[in-house]
C-alpha positions in Angstrom: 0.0 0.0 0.0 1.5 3.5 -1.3 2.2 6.3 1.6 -0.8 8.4 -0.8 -2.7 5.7 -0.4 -2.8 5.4 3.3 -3.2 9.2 3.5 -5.8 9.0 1.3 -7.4 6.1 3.1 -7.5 7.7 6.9 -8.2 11.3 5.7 -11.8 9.4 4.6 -12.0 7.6 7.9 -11.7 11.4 9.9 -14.0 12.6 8.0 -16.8 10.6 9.9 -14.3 9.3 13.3 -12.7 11.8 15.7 -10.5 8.8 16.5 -8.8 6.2 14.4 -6.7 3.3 15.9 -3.7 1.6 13.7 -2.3 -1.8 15.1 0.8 -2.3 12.7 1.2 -5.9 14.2 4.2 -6.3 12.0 5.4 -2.7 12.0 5.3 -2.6 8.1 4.6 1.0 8.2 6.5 2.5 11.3 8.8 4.3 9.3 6.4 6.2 7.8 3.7 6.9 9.7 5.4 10.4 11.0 5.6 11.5 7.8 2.2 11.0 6.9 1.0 14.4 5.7 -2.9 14.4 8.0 -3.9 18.2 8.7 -5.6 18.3 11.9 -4.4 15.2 13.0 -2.4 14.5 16.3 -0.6 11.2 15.9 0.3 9.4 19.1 2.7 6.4 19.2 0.2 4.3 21.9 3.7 1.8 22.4 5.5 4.9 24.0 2.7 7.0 25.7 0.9 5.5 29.0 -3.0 4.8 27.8 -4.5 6.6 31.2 -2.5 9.8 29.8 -3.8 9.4 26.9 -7.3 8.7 27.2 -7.4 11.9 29.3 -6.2 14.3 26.5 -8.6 12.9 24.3 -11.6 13.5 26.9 -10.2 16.7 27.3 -10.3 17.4 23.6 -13.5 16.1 22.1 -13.1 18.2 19.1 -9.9 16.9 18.0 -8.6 14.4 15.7 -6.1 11.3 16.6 -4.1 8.8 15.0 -3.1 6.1 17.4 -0.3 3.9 16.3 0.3 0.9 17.6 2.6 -2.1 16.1 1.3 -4.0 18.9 -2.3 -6.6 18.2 -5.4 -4.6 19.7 -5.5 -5.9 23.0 -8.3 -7.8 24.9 -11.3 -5.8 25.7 -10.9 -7.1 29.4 -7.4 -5.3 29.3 -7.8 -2.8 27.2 -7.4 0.9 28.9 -8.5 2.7 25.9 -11.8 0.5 25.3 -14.7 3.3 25.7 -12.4 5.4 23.4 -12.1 2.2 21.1 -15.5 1.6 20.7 -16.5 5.0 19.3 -13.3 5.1 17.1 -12.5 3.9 13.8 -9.9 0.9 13.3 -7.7 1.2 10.1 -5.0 -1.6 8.9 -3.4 -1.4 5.6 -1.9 -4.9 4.9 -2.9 -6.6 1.4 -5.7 -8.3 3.1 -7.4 -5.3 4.1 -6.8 -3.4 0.7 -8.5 -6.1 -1.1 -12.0 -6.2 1.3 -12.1 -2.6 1.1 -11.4 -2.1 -2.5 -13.8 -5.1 -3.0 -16.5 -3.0 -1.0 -16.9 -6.3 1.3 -17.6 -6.2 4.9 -17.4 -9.5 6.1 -13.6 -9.9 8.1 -14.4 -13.4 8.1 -13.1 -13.4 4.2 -9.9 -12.2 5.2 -8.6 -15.8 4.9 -10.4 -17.1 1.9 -9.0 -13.6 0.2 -5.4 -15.1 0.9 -6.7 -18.3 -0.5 -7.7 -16.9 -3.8 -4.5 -14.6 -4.1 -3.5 -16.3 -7.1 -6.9 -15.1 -9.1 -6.5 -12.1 -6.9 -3.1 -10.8 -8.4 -4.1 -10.0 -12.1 -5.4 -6.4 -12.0 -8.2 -6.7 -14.9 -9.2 -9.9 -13.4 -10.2 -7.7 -10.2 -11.5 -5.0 -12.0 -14.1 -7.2 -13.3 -15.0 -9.0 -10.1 -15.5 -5.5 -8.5 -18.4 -4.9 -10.7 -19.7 -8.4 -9.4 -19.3 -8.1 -6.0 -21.7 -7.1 -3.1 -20.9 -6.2 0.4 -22.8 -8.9 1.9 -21.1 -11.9 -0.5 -20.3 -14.5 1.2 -17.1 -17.1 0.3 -19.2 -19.1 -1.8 -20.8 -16.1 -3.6 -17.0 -14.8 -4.2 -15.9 -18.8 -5.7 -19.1 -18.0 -8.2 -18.1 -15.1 -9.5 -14.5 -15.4 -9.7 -15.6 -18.3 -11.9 -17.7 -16.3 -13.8 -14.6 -13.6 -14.6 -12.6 -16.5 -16.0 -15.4 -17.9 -17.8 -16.3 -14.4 -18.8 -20.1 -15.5 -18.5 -22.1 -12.4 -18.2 -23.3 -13.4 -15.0 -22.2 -15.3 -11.7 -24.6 -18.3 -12.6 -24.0 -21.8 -13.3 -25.7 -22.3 -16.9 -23.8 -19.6 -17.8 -20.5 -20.6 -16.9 -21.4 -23.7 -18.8 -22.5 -22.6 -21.5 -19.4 -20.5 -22.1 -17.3 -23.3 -21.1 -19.0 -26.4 -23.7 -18.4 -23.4 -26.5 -14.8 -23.6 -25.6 -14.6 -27.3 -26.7 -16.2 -26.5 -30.7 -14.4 -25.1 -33.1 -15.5 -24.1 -36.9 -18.6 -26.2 -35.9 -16.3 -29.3 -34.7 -17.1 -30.6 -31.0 -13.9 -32.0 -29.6 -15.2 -33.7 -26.2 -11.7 -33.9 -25.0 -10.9 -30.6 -25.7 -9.6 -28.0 -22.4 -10.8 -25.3 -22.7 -8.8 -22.1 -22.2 -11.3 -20.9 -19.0 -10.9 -24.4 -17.7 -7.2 -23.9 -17.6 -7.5 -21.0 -16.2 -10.5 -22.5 -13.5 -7.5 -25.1 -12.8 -4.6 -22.8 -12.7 -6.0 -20.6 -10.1 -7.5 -23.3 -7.6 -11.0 -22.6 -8.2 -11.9 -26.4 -9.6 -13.1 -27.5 -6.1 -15.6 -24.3 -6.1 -17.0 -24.9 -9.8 -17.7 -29.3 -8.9 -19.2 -27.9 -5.6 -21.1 -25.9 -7.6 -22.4 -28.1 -10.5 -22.8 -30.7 -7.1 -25.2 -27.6 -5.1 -27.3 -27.4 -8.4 -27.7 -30.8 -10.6 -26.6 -33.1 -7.9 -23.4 -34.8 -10.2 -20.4 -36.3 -8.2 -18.0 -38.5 -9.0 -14.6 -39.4 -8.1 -12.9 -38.1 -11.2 -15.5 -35.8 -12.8 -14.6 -33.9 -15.9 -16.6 -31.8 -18.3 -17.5 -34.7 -20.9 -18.5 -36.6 -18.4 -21.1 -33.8 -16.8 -22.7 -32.9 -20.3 -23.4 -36.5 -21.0 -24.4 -36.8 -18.0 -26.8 -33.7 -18.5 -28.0 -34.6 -21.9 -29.3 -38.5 -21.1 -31.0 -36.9 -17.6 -32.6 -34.4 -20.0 -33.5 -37.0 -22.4 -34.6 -39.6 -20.0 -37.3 -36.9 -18.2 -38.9 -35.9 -21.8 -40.3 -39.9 -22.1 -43.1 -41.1 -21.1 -42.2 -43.9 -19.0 -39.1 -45.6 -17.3 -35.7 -44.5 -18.8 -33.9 -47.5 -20.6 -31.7 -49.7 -18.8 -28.9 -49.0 -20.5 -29.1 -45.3 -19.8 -30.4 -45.6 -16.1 -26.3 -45.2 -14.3 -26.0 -41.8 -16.5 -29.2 -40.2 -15.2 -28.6 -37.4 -12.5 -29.2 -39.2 -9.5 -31.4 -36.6 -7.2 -34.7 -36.0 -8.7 -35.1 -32.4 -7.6 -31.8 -31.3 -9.0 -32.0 -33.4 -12.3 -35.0 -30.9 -13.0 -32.3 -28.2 -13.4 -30.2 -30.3 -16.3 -33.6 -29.9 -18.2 -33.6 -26.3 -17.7 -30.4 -25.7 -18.5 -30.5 -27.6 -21.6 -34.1 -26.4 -22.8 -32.1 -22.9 -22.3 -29.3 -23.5 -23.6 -31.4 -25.1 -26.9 -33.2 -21.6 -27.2 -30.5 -19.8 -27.0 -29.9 -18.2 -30.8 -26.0 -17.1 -29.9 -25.2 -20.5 -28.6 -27.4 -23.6 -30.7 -25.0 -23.8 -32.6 -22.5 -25.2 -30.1 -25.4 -26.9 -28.6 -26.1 -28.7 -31.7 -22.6 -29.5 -32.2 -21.9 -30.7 -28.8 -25.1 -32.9 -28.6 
């Protein structure tokens, strides 16, 4: 994080906090923390000045504005001096972590790990770009895993039948299905960790597991269950093992194939591929 950046950052937090606390736990910024250029703002090093001190000349000045550094952790409400000051302050940290849920718009801390998880999707600039304009404060990890996958999928939106659709048109070319094709989003799936989140996916909404599942595999699998549900009575014998095993779910295979079927842009990969 640039030194304009953190200026930038904490001049936005004084503008609605009096007080902002710091904890530098690994004393990245110590160096520069004097020379941050904050009009109005009395910095206070809390490791050198006693907290009872302090919390006094901040009572006594309810009108000013204070930085309070720390490269210690935030310590334990139960032992904390400064708490009542705490609790109507700000808190500020400016490791990569932080950067990301705040330029992501997230407020959720509990995605601080799953962040450093996904740091290898994370890293390419217009990859984030367009997962900000996916992204909703509330998302949760799983919503995150979805729409990553829909950046490298570049489906226009963070559903499954999209991403699916973008990724069977990978694997025709000139009007040629090649079943055993990769396509160059499924590298890329692959490459930054994300397969786990797309199988959970497909497994969350058409019910398909198995111990080595591949795309050729899950749009067989798709097509018979589609198939199977259009007749009139049982499904043939020999087709029985292909058929989407939880009834509710295999619905959705029919859906997404009856889509995918009226879909002008994409038939054409449909009828390819089927």
């Amino acid at each position: 994080m640039t030194q304009q950046r953190i200026t930038d950052s904490l001049t936005t937090l004084f503008t609605t906090h009096p007080v902002v606390f710091w904890h530098d736990v690994e004393a990245e910024f110590a160096s520069i923390v004097d020379s941050l250029q904050l009009d109005g703002v009395q910095l206070v090093r809390l490791d050198d000045t006693p907290a009872m001190r302090l919390k006094l000349d901040i009572d006594r000045a309810p009108t000013k504005r204070w930085l309070i550094y720390s490269a210690k952790p935030e310590p334990e409400p139960t032992k904390d001096w400064l708490l009542d000051v705490r609790l109507r302050s700000k808190s500020f940290q400016a490791d990569s972590t932080s950067i990301l849920l705040e330029d992501l718009g997230l407020t959720t801390q509990s995605l601080r790990q799953h962040l450093k998880d996904r740091a290898k999707f994370l890293r390419a600039k217009d990859r984030l770009d367009r997962l900000k304009r996916l992204v909703l404060p509330t998302d949760t990890a799983a919503d995150l895993d979805a729409k990553m996958l829909a950046v490298l999928t570049r489906a226009d939106q963070p559903e499954l039948f999209a991403m699916l659709q973008k990724l069977y048109a990978g694997m025709v070319a000139d009007g040629v299905a090649d079943l055993n094709a990769q396509p160059k989003a499924w590298q890329d799936i692959a490459v930054n960790d994300l397969l786990p989140a797309f199988w959970a996916l497909v497994q969350a909404q058409l019910g398909y597991q198995d111990a080595t599942p591949s795309l050729r595999d899950l749009l067989l699998r798709i097509l018979v269950t589609d198939f199977c549900r259009s007749l009139a009575g049982d499904a043939p014998r020999q087709l029985v093992h292909l058929v989407l095993p939880q009834q509710n779910l295999a619905a959705n295979a029919s859906v997404f194939v009856g889509r995918w079927r009226s879909d002008i842009a994409q038939f054409a990969n449909y009828n390819a591929l089927a």
